[in-house]
N, C-alpha and C positions, 0 to 999 in steps of 0.2 A: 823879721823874726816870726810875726804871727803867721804871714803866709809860708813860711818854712815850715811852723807848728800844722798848721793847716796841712799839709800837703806830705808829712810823715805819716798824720793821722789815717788819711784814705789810702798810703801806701799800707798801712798796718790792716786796715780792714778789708781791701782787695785778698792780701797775702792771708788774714784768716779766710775768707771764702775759699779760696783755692785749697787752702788745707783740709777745708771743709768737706770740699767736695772730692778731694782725693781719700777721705777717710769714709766716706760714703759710697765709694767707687770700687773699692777694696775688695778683693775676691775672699769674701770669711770661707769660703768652701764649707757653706752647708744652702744648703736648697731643698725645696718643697715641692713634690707632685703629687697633685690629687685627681682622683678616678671617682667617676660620677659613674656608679655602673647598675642598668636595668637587664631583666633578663625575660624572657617569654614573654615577649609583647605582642599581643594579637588584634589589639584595639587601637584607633588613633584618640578615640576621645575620648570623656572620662564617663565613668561609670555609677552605680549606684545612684541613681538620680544625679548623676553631674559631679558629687562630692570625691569621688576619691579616681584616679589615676587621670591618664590623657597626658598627648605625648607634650602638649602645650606647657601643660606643669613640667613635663619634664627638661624641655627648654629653658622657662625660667628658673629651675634648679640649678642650670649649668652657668646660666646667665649668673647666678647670683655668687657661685662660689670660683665663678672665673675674673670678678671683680676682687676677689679677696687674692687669688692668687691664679694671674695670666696664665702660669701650668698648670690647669686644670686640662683634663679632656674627661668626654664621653663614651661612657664602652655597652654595648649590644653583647651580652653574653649567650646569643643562639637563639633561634626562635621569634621570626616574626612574619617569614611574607606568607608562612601559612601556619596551623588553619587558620582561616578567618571566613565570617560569614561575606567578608565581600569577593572572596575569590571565585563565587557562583554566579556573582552579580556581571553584567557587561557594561563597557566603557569603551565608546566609539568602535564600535562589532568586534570585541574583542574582550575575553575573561580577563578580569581585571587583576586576579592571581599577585595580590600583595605589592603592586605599584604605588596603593594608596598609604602604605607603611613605606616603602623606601621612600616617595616623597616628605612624609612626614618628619622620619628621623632624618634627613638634609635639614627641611628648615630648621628643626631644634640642636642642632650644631651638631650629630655623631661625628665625632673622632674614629674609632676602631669596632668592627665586628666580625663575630665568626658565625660561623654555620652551628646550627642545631641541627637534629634532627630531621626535623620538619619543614627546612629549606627543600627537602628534597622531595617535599609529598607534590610538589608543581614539577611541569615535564623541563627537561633539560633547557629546551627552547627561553621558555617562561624565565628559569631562575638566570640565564645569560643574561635577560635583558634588564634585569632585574638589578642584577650585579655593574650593571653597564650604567644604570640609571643613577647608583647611588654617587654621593660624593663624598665617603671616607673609604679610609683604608680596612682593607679583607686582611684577614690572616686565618691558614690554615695548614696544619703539621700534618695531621693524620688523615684527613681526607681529601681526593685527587677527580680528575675528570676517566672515567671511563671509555674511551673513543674507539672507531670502527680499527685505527694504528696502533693503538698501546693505551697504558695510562701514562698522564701529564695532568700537570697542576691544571688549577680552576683560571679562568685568563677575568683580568678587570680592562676593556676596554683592548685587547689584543696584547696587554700587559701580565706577565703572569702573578700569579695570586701567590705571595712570599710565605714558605715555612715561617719562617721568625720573620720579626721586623726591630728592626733600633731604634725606639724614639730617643733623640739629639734635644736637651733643651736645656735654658740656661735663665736668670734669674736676673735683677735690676745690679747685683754688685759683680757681675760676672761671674759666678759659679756657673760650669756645666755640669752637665750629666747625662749616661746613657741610660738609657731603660730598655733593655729583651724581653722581646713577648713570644710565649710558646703559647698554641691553642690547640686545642683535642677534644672532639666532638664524639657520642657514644657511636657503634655501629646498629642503629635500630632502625635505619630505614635503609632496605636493600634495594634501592631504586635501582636499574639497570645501568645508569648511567655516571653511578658512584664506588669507588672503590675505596677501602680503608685500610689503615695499617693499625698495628695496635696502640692503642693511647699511650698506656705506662712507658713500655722499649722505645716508644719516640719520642717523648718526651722527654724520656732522661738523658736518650741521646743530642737532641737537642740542647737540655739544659748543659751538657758536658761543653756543647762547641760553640755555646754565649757566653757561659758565667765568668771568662778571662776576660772577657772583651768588654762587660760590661759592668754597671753599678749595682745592678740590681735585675734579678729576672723575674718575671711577673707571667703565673697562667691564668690564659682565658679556656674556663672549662665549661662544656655542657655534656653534662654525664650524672650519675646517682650520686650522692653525697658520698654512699662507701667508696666510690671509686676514687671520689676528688680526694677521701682521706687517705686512702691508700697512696697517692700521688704525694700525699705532703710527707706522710712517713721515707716512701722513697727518694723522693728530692729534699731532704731537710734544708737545702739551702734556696729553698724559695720564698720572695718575698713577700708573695700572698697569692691566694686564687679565686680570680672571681668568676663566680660558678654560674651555672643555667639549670636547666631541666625538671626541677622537681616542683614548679609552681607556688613551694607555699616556701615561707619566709627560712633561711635557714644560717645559723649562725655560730661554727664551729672553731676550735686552737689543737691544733696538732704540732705541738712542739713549741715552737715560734711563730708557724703561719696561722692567720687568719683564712679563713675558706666561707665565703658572702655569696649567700643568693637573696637575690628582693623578691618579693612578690608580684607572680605574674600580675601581667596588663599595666605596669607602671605603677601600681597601688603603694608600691612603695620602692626605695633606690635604697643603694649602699656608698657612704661616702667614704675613700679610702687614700686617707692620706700618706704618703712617704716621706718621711723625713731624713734626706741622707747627709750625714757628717764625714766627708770626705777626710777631715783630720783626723778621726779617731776608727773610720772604717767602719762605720756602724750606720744601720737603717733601723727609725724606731717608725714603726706601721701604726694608725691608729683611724679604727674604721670605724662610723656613725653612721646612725639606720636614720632615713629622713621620711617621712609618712609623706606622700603626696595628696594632698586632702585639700579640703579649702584653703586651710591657711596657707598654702602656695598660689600665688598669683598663675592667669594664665598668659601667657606670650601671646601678642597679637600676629605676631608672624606667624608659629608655626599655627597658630589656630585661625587663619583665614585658610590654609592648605589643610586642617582637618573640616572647616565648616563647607566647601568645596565638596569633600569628596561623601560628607553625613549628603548633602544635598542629593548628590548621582545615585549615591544606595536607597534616599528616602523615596525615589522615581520609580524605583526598581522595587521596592518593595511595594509601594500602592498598586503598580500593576498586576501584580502575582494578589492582592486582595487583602494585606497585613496592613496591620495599623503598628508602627515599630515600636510607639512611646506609651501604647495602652500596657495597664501594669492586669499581669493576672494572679501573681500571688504579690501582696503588701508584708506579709509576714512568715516567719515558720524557718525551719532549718536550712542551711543554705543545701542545694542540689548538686551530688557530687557528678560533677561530667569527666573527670580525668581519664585520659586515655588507658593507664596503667592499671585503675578498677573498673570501668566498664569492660573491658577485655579480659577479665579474669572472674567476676563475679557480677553477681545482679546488685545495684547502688538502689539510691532510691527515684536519680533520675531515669534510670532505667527501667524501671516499676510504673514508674510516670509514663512514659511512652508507652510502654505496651499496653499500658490500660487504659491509655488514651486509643488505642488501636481496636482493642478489644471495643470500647466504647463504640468507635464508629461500625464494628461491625458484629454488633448485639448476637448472631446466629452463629459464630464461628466456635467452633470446641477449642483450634487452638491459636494462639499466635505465635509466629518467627516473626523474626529481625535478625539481620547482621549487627555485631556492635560495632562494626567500622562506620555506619551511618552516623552515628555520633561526633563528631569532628571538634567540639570545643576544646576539650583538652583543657578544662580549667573546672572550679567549682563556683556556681553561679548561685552569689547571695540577694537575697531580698531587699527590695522590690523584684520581683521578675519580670522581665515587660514582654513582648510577641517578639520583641528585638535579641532579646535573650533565648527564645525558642527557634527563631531562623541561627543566631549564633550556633547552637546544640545542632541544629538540623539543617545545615547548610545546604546540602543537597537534594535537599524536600523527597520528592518522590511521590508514587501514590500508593494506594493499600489494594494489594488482587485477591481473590477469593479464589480459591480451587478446592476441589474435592481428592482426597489424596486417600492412597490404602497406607493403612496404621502399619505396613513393614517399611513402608517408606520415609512415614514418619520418621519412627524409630532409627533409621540410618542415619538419617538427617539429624537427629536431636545427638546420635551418638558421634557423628562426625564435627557435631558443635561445641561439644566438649572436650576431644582432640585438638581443636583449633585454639586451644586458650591461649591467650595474649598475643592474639591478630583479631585482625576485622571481620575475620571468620566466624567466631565465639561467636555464637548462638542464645538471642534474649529469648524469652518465652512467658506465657502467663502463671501465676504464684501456683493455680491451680494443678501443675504439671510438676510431677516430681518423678527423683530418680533414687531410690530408694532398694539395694537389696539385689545390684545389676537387675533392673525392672523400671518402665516407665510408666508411673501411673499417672491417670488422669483422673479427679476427681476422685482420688483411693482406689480407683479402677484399672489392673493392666490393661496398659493399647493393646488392641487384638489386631495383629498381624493382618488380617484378613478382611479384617472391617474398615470402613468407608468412612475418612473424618472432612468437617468443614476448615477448614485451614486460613487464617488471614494472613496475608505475609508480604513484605515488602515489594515491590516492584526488581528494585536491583536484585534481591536474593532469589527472584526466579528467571531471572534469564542464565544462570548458570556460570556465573561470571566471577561468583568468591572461588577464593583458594580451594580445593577438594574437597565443592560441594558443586562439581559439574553439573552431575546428573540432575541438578535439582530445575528443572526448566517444563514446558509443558510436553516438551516430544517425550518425558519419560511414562512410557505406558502406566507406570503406577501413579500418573496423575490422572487420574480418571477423569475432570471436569474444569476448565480454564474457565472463568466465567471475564467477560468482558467488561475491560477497563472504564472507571470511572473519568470522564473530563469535567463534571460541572464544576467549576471552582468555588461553587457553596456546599457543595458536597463534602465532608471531611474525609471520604473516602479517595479524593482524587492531589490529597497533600497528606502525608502525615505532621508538619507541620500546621496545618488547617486543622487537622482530628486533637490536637494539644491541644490547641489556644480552645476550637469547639468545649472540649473535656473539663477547660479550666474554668472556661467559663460558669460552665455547672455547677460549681465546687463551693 
């Protein structure tokens, strides 16, 4: 009897495990995906003296909320393998042009990216290989390859690069789920080798030939905020849009969608979870801004692949004469370097440079710059180090000295105002005003006919900006080319040299 009692008892408690476990097994049809999404990342490691971004945090971000929930992935919304000040730099004879971002974002787990912008500012060649090297998935709707045949999609490894893609993914009680991804990138860089279609008509078209098929459709955007809102108005059935381009933190609701940008260089992420109830046919979104600061650990993986490549730039830069980690401003307003106001107006890092210009060369009446010299495309806060001034000046250059007649001036100054929001746009010293269609200097009209000292970029006089040809030494109204500076103590033979020189002072 006892071993009968005995032996119904482990039959009753086998039989509740197994109920157990079939109640635990049980498809609830609901499921969770979460998007860890950074956007304009131009830097692998972190900033501000160490405390805030680096793709390393970024890693451990993902690391930490993919322990909570396996569906997690990583999203790249545009903008990384340029600008950066390492794409000046070489690496085994060769421009190292944003290798040292797609290695990085492999080690830190990226999931999915799309093109910005500024994918495009590297030659075709460069972003192939680029594309080749990384190990997540591309998606791109609205931007295609250019080729000598036609246009065709962008290729990942002889693979072509997919309008939409389906993430397929499923949860420990067997819930699945699709997710559609549509991505639209602005048309702001006319590289020869890219062609665009319009964002909004493709996207909608798009979202029209997923949203049957799947749970939920999800945009990866890098374009202006009005653009992304105008997207959400038109698509109201989107389930969120994780955005790019405007560098500084942005956090919108148009309707039902959320539309998340983090702040450039990883300084901070967007956490955007999906919640989908398959019984009840409803998605509740719910997005959380994560500060990547100290108090995020760093990954030892991907930051032995960022300390690797700080090492290759630190070589590179002692040779050219910089000290990267010497701080020259500790305090004061942060420096606006943005692409979108340097190109249209004088900032204050702009004021900085040319008067760091003018500094090196005491005797000049005036100074030119292109503002396409400018490359960060970000706003650079304090501490500022010499590291922060190769960032801003990636291309270095050095300062020429010519004597030019004041009609030529004037063509120049007035073709630099033409040029607004390209690389063209035209900096100059405070002293030079336009005032009254009149250009004076020092309260003085330039006199057409009269002889001025001119300090001006090296690129902007070989004649090589957009429709400012003429501006080179064979043009007769340059009366005097004086010969180029090499000493590299000289601040006149780097204008990055003539900055740190300037700041030093200060």
């Amino acid at each position: 009897m006892k071993n009968f009692l005995r032996l119904a008892f482990v039959m009753l408690v086998l039989t509740s495990c197994s109920s157990t476990r079939k109640a635990l097994s049980k498809d609830d049809r609901k499921i969770d995906i979460t998007f860890v999404q950074i956007n304009d990342v131009y830097e692998i490691a972190p900033l501000s003296g160490g405390k805030e971004g680096g793709m390393a945090r970024v890693a451990t971000l993902k690391k930490e909320y993919k322990q909570k929930n396996p569906n997690t992935f990583l999203v790249m919304a545009g903008d990384f393998v340029s600008p950066s000040v390492y794409n000046s730099l070489q690496y085994e004879g060769k421009a190292i042009r944003g290798k040292q971002m797609v290695e990085a974002m492999n080690a830190a787990g990226m999931d999915f990216a799309i093109f910005g912008n500024h994918e495009f500012d590297i030659k075709e060649s460069e972003l192939q290989e680029r594309i080749n090297e990384s190990n997540f998935q591309w998606i791109s709707s609205n931007a295609f390859h250019k080729t000598a045949s036609g246009v065709v999609p962008f290729t990942y490894r002889n693979t072509t690069i997919p309008k939409t893609f389906v993430l397929n993914v499923k949860d420990a009680d067997g819930t699945s789920a699709k997710i559609g991804f549509i991505s639209v990138v602005l048309p702001f860089n006319k590289a020869d080798y890219v062609s665009y279609t319009d964002a909004l008509s493709t996207a909608k078209d798009l979202y029209n030939q997923l949203k049957d098929s799947v749970d939920a459709v999800v945009a990866i955007t890098h374009q202006s905020i009005e653009e992304d809102e105008r997207l959400a108005k038109e698509i109201p059935g989107l389930a969120a849009i994780l955005g790019g381009h405007e560098h500084d933190q942005r956090f919108e609701k148009v309707g039902n969608i959320y539309i998340t940008k983090a702040m450039a260089n990883a300084k901070s992420a967007y956490v955007i979870n999906l919640a989908i109830n398959k019984k009840k046919n409803k998605i509740k979104v719910t997005p959380k801004l994560e500060k990547l600061n100290e108090t995020v650990g760093i990954d030892s993986v991907a930051n032995a692949v960022v300390q690797k490549w700080q090492d290759i730039a630190e070589k590179n830069y002692s040779s050219l004469g910089f000290d990267a980690k010497k701080v020259l401003i500790s305090k004061g307003e942060p420096l606006d370097g943005r692409e979108s106001e340097v190109r249209s107006h004088p900032t204050n890092l702009t004021k900085l440079i040319v008067a760091s210009i003018a500094d090196a060369v005491p005797n000049a009446d005036v100074v030119l710059m292109n503002s396409g010299s400018i490359r960060v495309d970000d706003i650079l806060q304090a501490p500022v180090t010499e590291y922060d001034v190769i960032r801003a000046l990636p291309f270095g250059g050095g300062i020429r000295e010519v004597d030019m007649k004041g009609s030529l001036l004037i063509k120049t100054l007035e073709q630099g105002k033409k040029n607004i929001g390209t690389g063209g746009y035209l900096l100059y010293n405070e002293n030079l005003v336009n005032a009254n269609d009149k250009w004076l200097l020092n309260t003085i009209p330039i006199d057409p006919s009269k002889t001025y000292h001119v300090a001006i970029t090296d690129f902007l006089l070989t004649g090589k900006e957009a429709n400012l040809e003429y501006l080179n030494p064979t043009n007769v109204d340059v009366v005097k080319t004086y010969d180029a500076v090499t000493s590299i103590t000289d601040p006149r033979s780097d204008v990055r040299l003539a900055v740190v020189k300037y700041l030093e002072k200060q």
